[in-house]
VOKOLVEX-596481 format. One record per residue (C-alpha): y, z, x. Coordinates in nm, 3 decimals. Layout:
BEGIN
<rec><py>Y</py><pz>Z</pz><px>X</px></rec>
...
END
This chain:
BEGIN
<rec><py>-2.182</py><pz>1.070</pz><px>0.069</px></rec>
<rec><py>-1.933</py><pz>1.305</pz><px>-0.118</px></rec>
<rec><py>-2.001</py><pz>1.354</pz><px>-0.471</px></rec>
<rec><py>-1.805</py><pz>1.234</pz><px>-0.748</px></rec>
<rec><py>-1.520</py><pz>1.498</pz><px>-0.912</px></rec>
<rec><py>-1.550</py><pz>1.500</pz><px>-1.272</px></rec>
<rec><py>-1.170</py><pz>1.393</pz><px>-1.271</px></rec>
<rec><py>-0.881</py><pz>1.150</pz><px>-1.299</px></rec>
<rec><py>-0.731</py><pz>0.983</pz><px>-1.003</px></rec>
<rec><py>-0.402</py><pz>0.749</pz><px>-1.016</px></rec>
<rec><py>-0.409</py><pz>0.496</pz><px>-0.719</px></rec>
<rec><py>-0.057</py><pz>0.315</pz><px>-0.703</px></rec>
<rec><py>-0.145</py><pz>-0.011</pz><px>-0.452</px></rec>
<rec><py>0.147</py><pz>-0.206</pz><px>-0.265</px></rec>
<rec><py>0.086</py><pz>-0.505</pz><px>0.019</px></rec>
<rec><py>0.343</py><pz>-0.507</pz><px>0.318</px></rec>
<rec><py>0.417</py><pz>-0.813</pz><px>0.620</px></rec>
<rec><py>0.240</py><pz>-1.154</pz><px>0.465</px></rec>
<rec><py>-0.100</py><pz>-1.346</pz><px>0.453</px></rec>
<rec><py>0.102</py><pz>-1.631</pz><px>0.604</px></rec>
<rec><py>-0.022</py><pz>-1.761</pz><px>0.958</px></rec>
<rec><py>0.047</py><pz>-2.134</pz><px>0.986</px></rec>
<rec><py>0.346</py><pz>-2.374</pz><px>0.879</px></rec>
<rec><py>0.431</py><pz>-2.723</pz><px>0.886</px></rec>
<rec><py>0.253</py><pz>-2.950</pz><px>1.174</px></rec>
<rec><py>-0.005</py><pz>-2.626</pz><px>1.239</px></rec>
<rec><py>0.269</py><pz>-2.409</pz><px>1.392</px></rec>
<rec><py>0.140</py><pz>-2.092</pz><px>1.453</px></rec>
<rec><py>0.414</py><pz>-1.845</pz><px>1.247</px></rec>
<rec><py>0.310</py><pz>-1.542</pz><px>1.408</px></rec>
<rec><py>0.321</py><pz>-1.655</pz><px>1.763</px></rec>
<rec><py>0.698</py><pz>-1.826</pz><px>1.665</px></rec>
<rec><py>0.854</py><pz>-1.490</pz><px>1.575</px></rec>
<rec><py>0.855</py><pz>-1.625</pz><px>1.201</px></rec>
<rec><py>0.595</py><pz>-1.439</pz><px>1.000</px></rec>
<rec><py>0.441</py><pz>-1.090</pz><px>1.028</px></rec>
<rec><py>0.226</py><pz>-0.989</pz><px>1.309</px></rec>
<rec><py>0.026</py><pz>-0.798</pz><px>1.053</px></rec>
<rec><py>-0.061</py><pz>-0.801</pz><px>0.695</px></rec>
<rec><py>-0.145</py><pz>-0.473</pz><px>0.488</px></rec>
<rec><py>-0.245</py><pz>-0.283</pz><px>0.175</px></rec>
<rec><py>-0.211</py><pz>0.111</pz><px>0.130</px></rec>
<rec><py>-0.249</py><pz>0.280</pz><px>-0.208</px></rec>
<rec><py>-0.084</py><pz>0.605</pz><px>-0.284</px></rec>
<rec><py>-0.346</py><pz>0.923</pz><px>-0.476</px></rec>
<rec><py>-0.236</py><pz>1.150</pz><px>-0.703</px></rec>
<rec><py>-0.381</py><pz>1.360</pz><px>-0.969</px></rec>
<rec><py>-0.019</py><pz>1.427</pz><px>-1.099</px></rec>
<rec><py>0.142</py><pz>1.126</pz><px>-1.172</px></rec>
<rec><py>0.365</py><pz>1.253</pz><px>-1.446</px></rec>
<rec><py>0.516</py><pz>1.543</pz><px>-1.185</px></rec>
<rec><py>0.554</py><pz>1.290</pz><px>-0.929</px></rec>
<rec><py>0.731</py><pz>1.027</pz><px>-1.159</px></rec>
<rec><py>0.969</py><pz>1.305</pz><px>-1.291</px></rec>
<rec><py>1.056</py><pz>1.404</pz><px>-0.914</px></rec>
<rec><py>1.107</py><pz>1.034</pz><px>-0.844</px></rec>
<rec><py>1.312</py><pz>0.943</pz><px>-1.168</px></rec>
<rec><py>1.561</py><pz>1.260</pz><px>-1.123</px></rec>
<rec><py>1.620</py><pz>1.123</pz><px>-0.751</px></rec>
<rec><py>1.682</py><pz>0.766</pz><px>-0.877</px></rec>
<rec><py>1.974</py><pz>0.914</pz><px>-1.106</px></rec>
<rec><py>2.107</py><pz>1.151</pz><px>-0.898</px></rec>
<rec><py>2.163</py><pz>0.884</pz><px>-0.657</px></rec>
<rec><py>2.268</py><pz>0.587</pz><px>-0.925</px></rec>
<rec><py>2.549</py><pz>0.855</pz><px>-0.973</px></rec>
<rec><py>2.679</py><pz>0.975</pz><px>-0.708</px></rec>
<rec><py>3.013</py><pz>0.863</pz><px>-0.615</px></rec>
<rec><py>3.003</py><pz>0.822</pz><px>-0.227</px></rec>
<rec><py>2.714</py><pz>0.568</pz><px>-0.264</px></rec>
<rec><py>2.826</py><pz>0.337</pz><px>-0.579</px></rec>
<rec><py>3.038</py><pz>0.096</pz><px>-0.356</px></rec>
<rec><py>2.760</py><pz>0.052</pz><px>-0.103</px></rec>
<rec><py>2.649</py><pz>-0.339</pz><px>-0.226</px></rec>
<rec><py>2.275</py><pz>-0.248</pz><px>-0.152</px></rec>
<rec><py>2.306</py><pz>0.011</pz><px>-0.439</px></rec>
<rec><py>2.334</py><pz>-0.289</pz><px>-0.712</px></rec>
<rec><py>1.924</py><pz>-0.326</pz><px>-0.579</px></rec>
<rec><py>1.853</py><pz>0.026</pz><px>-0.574</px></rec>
<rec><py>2.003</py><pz>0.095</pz><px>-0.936</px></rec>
<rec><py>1.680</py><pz>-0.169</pz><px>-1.006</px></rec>
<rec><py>1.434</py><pz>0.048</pz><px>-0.777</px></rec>
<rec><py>1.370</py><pz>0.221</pz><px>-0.472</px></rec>
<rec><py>1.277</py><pz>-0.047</pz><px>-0.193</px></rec>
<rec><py>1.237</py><pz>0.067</pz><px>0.172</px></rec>
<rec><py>1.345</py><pz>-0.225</pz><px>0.297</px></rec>
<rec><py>1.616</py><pz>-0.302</pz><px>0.116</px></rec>
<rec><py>1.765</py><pz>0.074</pz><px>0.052</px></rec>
<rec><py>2.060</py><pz>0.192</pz><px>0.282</px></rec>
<rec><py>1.984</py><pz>0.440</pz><px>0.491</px></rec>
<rec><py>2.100</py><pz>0.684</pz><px>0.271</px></rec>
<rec><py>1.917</py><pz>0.648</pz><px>-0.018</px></rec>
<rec><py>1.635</py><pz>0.625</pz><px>0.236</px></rec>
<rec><py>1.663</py><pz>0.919</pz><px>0.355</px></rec>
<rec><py>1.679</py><pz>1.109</pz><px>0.028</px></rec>
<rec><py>1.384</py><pz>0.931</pz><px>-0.057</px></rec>
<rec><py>1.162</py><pz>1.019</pz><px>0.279</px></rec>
<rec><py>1.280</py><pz>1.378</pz><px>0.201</px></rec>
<rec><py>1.139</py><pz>1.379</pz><px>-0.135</px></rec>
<rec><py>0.829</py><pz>1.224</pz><px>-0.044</px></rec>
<rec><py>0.739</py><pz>1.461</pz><px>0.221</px></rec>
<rec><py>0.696</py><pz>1.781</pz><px>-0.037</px></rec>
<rec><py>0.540</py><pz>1.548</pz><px>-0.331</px></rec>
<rec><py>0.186</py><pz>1.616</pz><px>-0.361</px></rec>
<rec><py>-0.027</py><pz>1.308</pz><px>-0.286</px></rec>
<rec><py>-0.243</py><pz>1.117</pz><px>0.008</px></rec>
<rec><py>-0.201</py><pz>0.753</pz><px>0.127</px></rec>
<rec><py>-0.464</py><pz>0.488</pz><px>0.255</px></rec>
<rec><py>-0.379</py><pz>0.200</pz><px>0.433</px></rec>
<rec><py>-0.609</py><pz>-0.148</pz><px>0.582</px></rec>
<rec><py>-0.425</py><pz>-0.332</pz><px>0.847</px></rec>
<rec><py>-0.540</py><pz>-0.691</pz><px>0.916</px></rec>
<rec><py>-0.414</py><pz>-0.828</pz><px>1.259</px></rec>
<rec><py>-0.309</py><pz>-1.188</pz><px>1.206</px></rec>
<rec><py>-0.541</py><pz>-1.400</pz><px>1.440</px></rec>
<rec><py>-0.544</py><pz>-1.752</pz><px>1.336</px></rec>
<rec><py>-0.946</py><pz>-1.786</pz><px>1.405</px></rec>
<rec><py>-1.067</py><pz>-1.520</pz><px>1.200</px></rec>
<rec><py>-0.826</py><pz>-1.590</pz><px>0.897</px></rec>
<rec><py>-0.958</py><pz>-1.989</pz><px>0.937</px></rec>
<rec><py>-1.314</py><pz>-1.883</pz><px>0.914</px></rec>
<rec><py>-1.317</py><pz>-1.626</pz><px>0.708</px></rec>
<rec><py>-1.048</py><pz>-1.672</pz><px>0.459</px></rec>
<rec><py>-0.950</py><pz>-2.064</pz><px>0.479</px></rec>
<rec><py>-0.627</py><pz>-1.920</pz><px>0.543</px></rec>
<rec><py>-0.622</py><pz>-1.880</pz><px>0.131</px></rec>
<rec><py>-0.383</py><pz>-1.576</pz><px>0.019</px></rec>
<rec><py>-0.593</py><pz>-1.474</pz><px>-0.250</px></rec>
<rec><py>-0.905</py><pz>-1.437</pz><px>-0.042</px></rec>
<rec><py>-0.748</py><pz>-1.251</pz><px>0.260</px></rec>
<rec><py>-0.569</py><pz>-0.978</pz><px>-0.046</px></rec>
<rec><py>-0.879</py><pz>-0.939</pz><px>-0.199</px></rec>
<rec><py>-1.105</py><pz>-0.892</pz><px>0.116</px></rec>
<rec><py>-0.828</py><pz>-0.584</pz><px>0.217</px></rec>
<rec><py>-0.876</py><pz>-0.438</pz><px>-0.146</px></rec>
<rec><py>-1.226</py><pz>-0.433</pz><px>-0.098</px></rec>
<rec><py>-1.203</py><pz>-0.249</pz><px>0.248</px></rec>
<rec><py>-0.951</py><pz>-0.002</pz><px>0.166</px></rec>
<rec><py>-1.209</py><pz>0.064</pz><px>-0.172</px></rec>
<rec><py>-1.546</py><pz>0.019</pz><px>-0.062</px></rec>
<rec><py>-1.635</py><pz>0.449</pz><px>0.057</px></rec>
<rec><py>-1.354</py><pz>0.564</pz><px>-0.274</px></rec>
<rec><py>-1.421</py><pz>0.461</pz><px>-0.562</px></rec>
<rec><py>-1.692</py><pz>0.725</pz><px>-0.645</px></rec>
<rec><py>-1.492</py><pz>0.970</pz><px>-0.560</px></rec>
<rec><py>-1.369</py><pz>1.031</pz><px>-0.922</px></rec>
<rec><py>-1.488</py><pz>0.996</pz><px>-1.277</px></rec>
<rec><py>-1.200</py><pz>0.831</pz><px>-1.381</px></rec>
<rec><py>-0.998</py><pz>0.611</pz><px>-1.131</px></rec>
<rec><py>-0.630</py><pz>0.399</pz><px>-1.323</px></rec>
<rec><py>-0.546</py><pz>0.148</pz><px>-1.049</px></rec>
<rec><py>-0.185</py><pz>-0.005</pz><px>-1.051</px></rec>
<rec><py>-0.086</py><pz>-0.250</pz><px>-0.873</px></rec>
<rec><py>0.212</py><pz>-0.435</pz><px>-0.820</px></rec>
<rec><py>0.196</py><pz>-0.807</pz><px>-0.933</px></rec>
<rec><py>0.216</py><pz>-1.080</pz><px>-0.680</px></rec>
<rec><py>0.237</py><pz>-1.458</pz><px>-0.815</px></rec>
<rec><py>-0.117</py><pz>-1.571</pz><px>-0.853</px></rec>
<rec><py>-0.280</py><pz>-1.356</pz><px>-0.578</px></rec>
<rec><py>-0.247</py><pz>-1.009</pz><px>-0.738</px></rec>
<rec><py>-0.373</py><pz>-1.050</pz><px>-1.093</px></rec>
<rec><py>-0.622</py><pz>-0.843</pz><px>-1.302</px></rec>
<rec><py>-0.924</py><pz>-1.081</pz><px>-1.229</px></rec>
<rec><py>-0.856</py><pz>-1.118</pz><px>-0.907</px></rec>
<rec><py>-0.839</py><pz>-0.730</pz><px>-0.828</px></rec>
<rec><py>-1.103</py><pz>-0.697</pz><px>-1.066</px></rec>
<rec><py>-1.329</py><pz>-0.927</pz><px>-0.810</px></rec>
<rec><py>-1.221</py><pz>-0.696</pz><px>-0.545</px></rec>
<rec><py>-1.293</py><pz>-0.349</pz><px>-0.692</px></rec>
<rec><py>-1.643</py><pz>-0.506</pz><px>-0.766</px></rec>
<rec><py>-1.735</py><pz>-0.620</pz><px>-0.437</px></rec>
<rec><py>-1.624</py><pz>-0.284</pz><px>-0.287</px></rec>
<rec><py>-1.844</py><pz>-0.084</pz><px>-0.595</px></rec>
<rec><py>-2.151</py><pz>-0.396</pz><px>-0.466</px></rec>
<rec><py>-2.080</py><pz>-0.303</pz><px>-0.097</px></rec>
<rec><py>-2.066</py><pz>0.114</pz><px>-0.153</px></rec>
<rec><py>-2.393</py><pz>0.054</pz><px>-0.370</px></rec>
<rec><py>-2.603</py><pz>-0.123</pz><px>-0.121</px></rec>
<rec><py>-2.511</py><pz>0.120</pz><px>0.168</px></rec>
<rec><py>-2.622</py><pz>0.404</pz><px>-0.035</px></rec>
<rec><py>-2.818</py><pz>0.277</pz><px>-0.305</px></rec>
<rec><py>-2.543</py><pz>0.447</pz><px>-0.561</px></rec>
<rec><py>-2.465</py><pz>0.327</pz><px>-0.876</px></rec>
<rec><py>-2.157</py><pz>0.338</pz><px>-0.979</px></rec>
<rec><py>-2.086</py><pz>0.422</pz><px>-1.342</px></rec>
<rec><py>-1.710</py><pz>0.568</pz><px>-1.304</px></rec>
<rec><py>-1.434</py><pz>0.436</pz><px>-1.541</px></rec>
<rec><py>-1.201</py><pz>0.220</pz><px>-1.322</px></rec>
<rec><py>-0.905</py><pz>0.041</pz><px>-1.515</px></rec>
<rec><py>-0.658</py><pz>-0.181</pz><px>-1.351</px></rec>
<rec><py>-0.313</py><pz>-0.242</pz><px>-1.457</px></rec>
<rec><py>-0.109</py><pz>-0.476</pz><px>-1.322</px></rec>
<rec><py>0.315</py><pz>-0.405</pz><px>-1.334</px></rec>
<rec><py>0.634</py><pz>-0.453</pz><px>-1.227</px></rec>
<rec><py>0.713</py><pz>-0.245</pz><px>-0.930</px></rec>
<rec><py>1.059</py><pz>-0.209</pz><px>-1.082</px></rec>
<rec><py>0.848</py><pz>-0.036</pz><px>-1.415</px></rec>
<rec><py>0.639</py><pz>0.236</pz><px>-1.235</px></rec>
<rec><py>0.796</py><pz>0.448</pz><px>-0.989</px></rec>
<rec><py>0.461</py><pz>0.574</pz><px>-0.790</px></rec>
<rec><py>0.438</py><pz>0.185</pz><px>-0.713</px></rec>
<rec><py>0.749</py><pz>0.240</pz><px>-0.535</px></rec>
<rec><py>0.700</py><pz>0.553</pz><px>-0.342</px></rec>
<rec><py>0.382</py><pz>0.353</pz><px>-0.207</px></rec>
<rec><py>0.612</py><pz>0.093</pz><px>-0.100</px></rec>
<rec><py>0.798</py><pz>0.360</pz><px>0.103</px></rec>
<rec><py>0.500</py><pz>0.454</pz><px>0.264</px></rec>
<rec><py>0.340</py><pz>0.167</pz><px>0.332</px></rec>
<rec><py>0.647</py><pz>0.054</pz><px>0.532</px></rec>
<rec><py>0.647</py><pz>0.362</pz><px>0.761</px></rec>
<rec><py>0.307</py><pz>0.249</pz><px>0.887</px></rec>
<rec><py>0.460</py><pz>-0.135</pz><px>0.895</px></rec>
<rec><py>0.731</py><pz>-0.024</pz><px>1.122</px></rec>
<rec><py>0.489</py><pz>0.103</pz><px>1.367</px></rec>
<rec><py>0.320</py><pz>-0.253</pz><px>1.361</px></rec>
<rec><py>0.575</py><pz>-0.520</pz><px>1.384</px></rec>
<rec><py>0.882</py><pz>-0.279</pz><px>1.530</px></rec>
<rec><py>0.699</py><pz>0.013</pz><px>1.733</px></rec>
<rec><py>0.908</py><pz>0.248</pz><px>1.555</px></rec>
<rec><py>0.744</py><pz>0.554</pz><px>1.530</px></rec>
<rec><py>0.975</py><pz>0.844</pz><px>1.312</px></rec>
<rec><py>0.930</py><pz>0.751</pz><px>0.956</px></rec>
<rec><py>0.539</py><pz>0.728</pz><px>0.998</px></rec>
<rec><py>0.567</py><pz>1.058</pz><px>1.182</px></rec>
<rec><py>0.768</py><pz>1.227</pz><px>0.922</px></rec>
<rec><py>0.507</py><pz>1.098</pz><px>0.651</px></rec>
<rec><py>0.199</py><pz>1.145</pz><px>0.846</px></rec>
<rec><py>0.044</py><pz>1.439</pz><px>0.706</px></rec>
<rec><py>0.058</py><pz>1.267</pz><px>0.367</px></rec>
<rec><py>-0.112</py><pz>0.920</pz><px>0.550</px></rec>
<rec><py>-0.496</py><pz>0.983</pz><px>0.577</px></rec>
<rec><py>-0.604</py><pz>0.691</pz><px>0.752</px></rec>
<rec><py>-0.504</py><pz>0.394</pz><px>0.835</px></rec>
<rec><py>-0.804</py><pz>0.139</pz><px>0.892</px></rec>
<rec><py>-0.714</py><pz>-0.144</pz><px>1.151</px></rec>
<rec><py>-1.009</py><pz>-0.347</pz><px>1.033</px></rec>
<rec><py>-0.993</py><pz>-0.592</pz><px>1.345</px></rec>
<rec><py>-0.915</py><pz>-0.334</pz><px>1.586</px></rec>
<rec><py>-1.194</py><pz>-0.145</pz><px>1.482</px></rec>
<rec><py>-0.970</py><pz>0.150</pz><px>1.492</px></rec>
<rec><py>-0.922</py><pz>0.430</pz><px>1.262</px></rec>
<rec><py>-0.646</py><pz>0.672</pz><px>1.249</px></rec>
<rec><py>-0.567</py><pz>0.960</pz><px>1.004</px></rec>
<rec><py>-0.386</py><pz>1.258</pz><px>0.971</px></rec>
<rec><py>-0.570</py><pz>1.411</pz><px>1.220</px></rec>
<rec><py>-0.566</py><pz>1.121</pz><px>1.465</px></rec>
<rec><py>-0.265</py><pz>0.951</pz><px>1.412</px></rec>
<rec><py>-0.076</py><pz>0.646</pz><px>1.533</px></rec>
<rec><py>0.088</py><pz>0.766</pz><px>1.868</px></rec>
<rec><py>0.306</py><pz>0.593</pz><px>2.091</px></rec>
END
């Protein structure tokens, strides 16, 4: 078990694909081409989440200003926030080339979508399947830190502060158990606006590198991020890859 740094860690949390599996009459969504083969959470580290924010905020100007990109009708989004799916490629590519020299780390849970397990386990109930990935990506790094500010970016009714709050303490439960640790770190949550806190977006970016791996088998913006991406936990797969080990074709 690594001991704890007497310090303060930022962890900026986005979800990517859906919890959806089944529609109307029990269709199976995934197996129709309709909803995501995958569903995901990844949180983005930092120590520094002023000197990220300021690299991140200067971009979003520079861009909201310049002159060949203002007719571009995806901008009218972007002038809102950096979103990696809904960015030109442009302003996408400014933003990969940013986040490759920003200083921070990335860790990501991938559930596979198979209609058994989410029936047993989850009851197919949105809420239960986010906070069961929280809990994952959490359990071994919470302790890692004596001070840990958790943002993450509001969803309806599944993403709220006691929900998370369940989540963070059945990761701290699960961590404690396995190495009879208690752990008595400050851990806040916030919940926001994605559109309020730029680190939520840059996780956003990331995150959907490793999501175009899963549902497209495209490769170059994951590889162009990697180093940054320490693992990536396919929980049903019972694969891990990392930095070291990464996602290959």
């Amino acid at each position: 078990m690594k001991e704890t740094e007497n310090a303060k860690a930022y962890y900026y949390f986005d979800e990517a694909g859906d919890p959806n599996i089944l529609g109307h009459h029990g269709v199976n969504l995934v197996e129709s081409g309709v909803a995501s083969k995958v569903f995901m959470v990844g949180y983005l580290e930092t120590k520094n989440p002023k000197g990220l924010t300021k690299s991140l905020n200067a971009l979003h100007k520079e861009i909201c200003e310049d002159e060949l990109l203002r007719e571009i009708p995806s901008m009218e989004k972007t002038k809102v926030a950096f979103h990696a799916a809904k960015d030109c490629p442009e302003v996408r590519d400014r933003v990969f080339r940013l986040l490759k020299n920003l200083d921070f780390t990335y860790y990501c849970v991938v559930l596979q979508k198979r209609e058994e397990f989410f029936r047993k386990r989850f009851e197919f109930k949105n809420t239960e399947i986010y906070k069961y990935a929280v809990k994952n990506l959490l359990e071994n790094r919470l302790h890692l830190y004596s001070e840990i500010d958790c943002y993450f970016s509001s969803l309806g009714n599944v993403v709220r502060k006691d929900t998370m709050q369940s989540a963070i303490d059945s990761a701290i439960d699960a961590f404690s158990s396995k190495w009879h640790y208690e752990n008595k770190n400050s851990i806040r949550i916030f919940i926001q606006q994605a559109s309020e806190i730029p680190l939520l977006q840059a996780s956003d970016y990331v995150l959907w590198t490793i999501q175009r791996v899963y549902e497209k088998k495209e490769y170059r913006f994951y590889n162009y991020l990697k180093d940054k991406i320490k693992i990536v936990h396919d929980i049903l797969d019972f694969k891990y890859y990392s930095s070291k080990n990464p996602m290959v074709k």
